[in-house]
C-alpha positions in Angstrom: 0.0 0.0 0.0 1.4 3.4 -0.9 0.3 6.6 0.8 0.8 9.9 -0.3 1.3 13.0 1.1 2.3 16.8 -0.5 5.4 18.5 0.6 6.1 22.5 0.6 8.5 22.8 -2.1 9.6 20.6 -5.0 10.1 17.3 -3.9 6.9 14.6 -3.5 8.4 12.5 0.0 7.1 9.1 0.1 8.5 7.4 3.0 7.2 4.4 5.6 7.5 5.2 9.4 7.3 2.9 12.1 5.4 3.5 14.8 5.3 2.5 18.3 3.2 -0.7 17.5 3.4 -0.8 13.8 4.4 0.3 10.4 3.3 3.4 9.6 3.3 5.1 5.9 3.4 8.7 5.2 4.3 10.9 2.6 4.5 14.6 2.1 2.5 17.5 0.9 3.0 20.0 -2.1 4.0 23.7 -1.5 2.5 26.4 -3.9 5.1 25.3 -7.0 4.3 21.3 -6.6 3.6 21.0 -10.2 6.8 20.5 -13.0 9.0 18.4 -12.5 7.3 16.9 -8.9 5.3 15.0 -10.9 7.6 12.8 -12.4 9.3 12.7 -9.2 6.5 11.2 -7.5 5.7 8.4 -9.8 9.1 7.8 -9.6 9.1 7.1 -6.3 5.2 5.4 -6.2 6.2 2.0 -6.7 6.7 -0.9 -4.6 10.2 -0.4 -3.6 10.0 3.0 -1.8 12.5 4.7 0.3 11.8 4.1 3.9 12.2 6.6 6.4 11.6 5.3 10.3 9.6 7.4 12.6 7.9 6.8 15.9 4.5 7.9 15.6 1.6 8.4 18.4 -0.4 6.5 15.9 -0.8 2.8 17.7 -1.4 4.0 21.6 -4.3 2.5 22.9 -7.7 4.0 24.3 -10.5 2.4 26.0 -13.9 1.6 23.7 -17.2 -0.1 22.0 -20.4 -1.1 21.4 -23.1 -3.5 22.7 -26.6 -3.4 21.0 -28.8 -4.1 24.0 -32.0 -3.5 22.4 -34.8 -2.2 24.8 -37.2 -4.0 26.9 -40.2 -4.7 25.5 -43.3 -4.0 27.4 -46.3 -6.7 27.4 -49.9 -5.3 26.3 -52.8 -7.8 26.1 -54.5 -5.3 23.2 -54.9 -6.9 20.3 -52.4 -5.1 17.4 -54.0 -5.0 14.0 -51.6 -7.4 11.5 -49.2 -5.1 9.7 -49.4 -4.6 6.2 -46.8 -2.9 3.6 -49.9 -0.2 3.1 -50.1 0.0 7.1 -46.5 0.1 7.6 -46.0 2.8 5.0 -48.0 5.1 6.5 -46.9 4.8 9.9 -43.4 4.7 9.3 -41.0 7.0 7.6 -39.3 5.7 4.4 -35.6 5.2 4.6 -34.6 6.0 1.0 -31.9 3.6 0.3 -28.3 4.8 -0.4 -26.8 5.4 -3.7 -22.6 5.3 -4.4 -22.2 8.9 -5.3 -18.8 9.1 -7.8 -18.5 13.0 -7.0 -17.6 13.1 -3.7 -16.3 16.5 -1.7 -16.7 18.7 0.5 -16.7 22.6 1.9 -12.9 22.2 2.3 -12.0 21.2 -0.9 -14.4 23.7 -2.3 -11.9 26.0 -0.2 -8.7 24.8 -1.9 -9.2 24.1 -5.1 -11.5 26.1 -7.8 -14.5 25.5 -9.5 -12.5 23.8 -12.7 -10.6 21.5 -10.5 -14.3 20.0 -9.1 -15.5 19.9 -12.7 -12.7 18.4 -14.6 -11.5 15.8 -11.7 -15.8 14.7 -11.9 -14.9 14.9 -15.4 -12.6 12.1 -15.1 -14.6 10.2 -12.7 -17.3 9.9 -15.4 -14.7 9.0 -17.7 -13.4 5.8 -15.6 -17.3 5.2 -14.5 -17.8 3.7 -18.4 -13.8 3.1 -18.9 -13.1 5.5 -21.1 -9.8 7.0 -22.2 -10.3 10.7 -22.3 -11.9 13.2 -20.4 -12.6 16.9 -20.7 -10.3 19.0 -18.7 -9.9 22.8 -18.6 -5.6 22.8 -18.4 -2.1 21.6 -17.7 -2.2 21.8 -14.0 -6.1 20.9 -13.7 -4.8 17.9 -15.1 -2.2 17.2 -13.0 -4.0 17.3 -10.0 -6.6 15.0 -11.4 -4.3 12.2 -12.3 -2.1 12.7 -8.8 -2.4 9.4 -6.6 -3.0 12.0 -3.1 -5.9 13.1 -4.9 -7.4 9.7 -5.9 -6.4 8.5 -2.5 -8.5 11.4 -1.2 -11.6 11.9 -3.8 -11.9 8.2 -5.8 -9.7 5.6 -4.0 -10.6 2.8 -6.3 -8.6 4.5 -8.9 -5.6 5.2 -7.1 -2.5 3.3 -8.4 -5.0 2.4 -11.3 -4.5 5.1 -13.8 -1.5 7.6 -14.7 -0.9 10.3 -16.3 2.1 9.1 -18.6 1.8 7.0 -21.3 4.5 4.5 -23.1 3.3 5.2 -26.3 3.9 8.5 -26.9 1.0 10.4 -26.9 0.8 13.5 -24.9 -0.9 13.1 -21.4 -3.0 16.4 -21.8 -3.5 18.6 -25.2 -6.8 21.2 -26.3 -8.8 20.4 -23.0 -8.8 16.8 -23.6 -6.6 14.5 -20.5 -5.5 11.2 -21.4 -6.5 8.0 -18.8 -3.2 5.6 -18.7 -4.1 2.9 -17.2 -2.5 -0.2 -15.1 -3.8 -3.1 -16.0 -6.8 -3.9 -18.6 -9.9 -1.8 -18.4 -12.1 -4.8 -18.2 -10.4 -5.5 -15.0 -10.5 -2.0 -13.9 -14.4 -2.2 -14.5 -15.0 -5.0 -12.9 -12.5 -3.7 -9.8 -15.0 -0.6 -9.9 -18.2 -1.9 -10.0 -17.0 -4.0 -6.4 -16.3 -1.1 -4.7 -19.0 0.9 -5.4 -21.2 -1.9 -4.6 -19.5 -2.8 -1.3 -19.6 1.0 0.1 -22.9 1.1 -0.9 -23.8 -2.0 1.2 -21.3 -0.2 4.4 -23.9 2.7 3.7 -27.1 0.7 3.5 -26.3 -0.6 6.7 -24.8 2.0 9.0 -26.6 5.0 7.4 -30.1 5.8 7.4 -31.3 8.3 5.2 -33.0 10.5 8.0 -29.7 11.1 9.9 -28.5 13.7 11.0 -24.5 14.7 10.3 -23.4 14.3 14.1 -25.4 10.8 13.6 -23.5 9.7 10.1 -20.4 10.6 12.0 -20.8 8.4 14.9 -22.1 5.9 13.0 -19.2 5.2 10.9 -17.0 6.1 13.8 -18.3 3.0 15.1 -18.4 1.6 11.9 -14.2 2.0 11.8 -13.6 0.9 15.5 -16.0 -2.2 15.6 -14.5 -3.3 12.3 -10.9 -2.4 11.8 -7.5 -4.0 12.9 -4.2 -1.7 13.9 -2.1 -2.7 11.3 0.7 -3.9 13.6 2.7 -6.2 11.3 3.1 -3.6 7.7 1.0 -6.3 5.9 -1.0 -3.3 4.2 2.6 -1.8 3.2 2.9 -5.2 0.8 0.7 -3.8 -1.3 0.5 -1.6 -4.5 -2.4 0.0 -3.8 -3.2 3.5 -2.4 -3.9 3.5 1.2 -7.6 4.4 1.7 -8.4 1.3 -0.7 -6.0 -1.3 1.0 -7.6 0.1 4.5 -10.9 -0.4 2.8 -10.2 -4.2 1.6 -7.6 -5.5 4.3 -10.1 -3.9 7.1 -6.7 -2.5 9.0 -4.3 0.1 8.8 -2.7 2.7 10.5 -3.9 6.2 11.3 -3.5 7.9 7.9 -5.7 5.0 6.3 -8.0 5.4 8.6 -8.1 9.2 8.8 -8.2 9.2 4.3 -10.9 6.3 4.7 -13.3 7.5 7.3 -13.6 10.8 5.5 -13.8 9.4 2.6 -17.2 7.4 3.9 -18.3 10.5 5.5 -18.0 12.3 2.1 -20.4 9.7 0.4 -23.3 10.4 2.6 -22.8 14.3 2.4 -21.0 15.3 5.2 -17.8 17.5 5.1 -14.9 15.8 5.5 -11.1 15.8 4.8 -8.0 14.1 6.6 -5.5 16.0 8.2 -2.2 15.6 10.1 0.3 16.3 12.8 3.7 15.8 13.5 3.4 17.0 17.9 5.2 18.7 19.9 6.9 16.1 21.4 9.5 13.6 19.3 8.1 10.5 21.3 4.6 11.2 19.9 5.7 11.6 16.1 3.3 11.7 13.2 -0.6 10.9 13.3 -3.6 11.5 11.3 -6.8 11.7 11.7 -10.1 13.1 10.0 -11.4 16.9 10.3 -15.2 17.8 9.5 -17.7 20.3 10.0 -21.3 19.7 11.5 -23.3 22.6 11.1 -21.0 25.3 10.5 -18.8 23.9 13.5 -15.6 22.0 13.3 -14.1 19.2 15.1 -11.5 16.6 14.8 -12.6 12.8 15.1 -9.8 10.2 15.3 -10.4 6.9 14.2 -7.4 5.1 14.9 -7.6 6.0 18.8 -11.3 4.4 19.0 -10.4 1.2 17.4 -12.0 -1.7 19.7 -9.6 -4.5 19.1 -6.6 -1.9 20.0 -9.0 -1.3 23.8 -9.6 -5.3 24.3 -13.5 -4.2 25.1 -16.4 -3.7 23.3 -17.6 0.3 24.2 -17.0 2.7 21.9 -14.1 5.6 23.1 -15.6 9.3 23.0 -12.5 11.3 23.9 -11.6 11.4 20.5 -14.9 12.1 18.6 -15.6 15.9 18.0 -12.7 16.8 19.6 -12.0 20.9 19.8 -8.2 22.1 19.4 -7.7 22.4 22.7 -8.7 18.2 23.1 -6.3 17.6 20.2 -3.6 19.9 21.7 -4.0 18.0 25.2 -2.8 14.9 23.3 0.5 16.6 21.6 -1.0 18.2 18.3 -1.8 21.6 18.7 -3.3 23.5 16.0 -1.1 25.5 14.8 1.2 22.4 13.6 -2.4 21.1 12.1 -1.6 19.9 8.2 -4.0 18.9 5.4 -2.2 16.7 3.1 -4.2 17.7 -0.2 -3.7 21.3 0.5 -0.9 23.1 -1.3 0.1 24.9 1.9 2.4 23.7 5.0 0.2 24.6 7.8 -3.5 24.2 7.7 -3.5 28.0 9.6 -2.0 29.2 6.3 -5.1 28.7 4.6 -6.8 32.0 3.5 -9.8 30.4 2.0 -10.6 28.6 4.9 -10.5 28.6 9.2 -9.0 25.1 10.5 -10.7 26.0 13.6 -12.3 23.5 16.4 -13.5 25.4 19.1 -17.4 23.9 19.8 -17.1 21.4 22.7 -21.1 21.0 22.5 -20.4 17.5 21.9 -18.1 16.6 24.3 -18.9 14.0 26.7 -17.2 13.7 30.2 -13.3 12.6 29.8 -12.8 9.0 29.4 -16.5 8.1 28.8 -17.6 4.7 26.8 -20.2 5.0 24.1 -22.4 1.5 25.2 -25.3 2.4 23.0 -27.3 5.4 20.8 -30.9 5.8 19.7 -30.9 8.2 16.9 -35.0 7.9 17.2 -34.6 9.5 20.8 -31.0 11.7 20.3 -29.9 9.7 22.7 -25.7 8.6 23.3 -25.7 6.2 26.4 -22.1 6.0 28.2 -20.7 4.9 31.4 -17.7 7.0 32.7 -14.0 6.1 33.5 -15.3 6.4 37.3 -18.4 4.4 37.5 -18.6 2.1 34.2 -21.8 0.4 35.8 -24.1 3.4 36.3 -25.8 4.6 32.4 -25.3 8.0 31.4 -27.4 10.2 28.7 -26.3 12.4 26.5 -29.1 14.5 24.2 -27.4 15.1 21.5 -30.0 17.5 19.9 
């Protein structure tokens, strides 16, 4: 698996890090002049045999956690129900409108980044792949090199990542008169038939954790517990081996490390509308090292939501960890990343506070629960989060979430 970052300057950095309790991969981001020669740089260096710089990273400490679906007690009536019928049923219950892959993911912070013509012409291309095509309309040069770059495929389309290039071996030029040029990596039947899978299987993740009728704070915590109750810490590199791009391999291996996991989960969260994007942090202190997680906005507020640190297997229980969903900057900051060192790896700034278009700023603690309480259960028909606390995990907390 190959993850990508941008780096200021000229030079794409692809590395692997290890990290306290596992191989960790992280790359670099672009600074304002990425484009030229970076570019051949970079798929240079994305192949199998990458240059591997070690790091420890605060990626693979342990938090508590999880889940147990205790449904209600059901009281006993001796009235006699009518027998429910689809006509009954229909108008007593609101439909859930079944989800549908969406191929144009995004979100308010990409709208932030990138202009109107990036949007178009990388949706452009999405299209294009959706019926295997080998063209796609695209307004320039350097629209079209952000299209075809594996951090944005990692980021927007992850199913094409490692799939498709820009370069050719036949001669052709890449990009000429608003028309890009799709290289890809193995047959296009295969690449079909690779595509139709995925859509299918997040559509299924969606169908399942997502009802139409949630809310955004509900999607989040929803595939929050969707990550934790499902994933593995990727302890042993086995996602390193590889050649895919990293939200794909977390996607199909179920494990990973936290910039998987951080790509992924934002990725998910994209898909059923909410505004998403993975960020990252190198700490204040050399013993904590890199991590990633996943920054979104819930009505006009932001947070930062770390799926790595709720992972259930990594805890050894089965409640779901709250001190890292909706965290503020302070949270983050009490757990070595202050905001100010806060990066967003498809931005083509260092420091996410460099951003003019847009504030990376967490400051709403409205949905912080008490530190070091355990999600056991949620009932989105009530707005309900039931938790027990680090200091009584018998007694059952509520939490009215709206």
């Amino acid at each position: 698996m190959i993850n990508f970052r941008r780096l200021k300057g000229s030079a794409v950095h692809v590395s692997i890090e290890l990290e306290k309790n596992g191989a960790s991969r992280s790359a670099g981001k672009w600074g304002k002049g990425r484009r030229g020669n970076m570019l051949t740089l970079k798929r240079r260096l994305v192949s199998a045999s990458l240059i591997f710089a070690f790091l420890f990273t605060g990626c693979a400490q342990t938090r508590t956690i999880s889940t147990s679906d205790k449904p209600a007690a059901e009281s006993v009536s001796t009235i006699k129900i009518p027998e429910l019928t689809e006509e009954t049923t229909a108008e007593t219950t609101p439909a859930n409108v079944p989800f549908t892959f969406n191929p144009h993911v995004s979100s308010c912070f990409i709208d932030a980044l990138y202009g109107k013509e990036y949007k178009e012409s990388f949706f452009n291309l999405v299209d294009a792949l959706s019926e295997g095509k080998d063209t796609f309309k695209c307004t320039d040069q350097k629209v079209y090199e952000f299209c075809m770059d594996p951090v944005t495929l990692n980021q927007l389309y992850p199913v094409a990542c490692m799939q498709i290039t820009g370069k050719g071996k036949d001669g052709s030029k890449p990009f000429e008169n608003g028309i890009g040029r799709i290289y890809y990596s193995q047959s296009v039947e295969a690449f079909l038939t690779r595509q139709k899978q995925f859509r299918q299987d997040v559509t299924d993740i969606m169908n399942k954790y997502i009802k139409s009728d949630y809310s955004d704070y509900e999607k989040c915590l929803a595939l929050y517990d969707y990550i934790a109750s499902n994933y593995t810490y990727d302890h042993k590199g086995e996602v390193g081996k590889t050649k895919d791009g990293s939200s794909y391999t977390c996607f199909t291996l179920k494990k990973g490390i936290c910039c998987d996991f951080g790509a992924w989960y934002a990725y998910l969260l994209m898909q059923c509308g909410v505004n998403a994007i993975e960020v990252q942090n190198f700490g204040t202190d050399e013993s904590l090292g890199y991590h990633a997680w996943t920054f979104v906005e819930i009505n006009g507020k932001t947070y930062h939501i770390d799926p790595t640190w709720s992972l259930k297997s990594e805890a050894g229980n089965d409640g779901l960890q709250m001190d890292y969903f909706l965290m503020s900057d302070e949270d983050r900051a009490g757990s070595g990343y202050p905001a100010d060192l806060l990066q967003v790896p498809m931005s083509t700034f260092f420091y996410a506070k460099d951003c003019k278009e847009y504030k990376f700023v967490a400051n709403d603690v409205k949905f912080r629960l008490p530190s070091g309480s355990t999600c056991v259960r949620y009932d989105t028909d009530k707005n309900i989060v039931y938790y027990h606390t680090s200091e009584d995990d018998q007694k059952e907390y509520e939490f009215k979430y709206a």
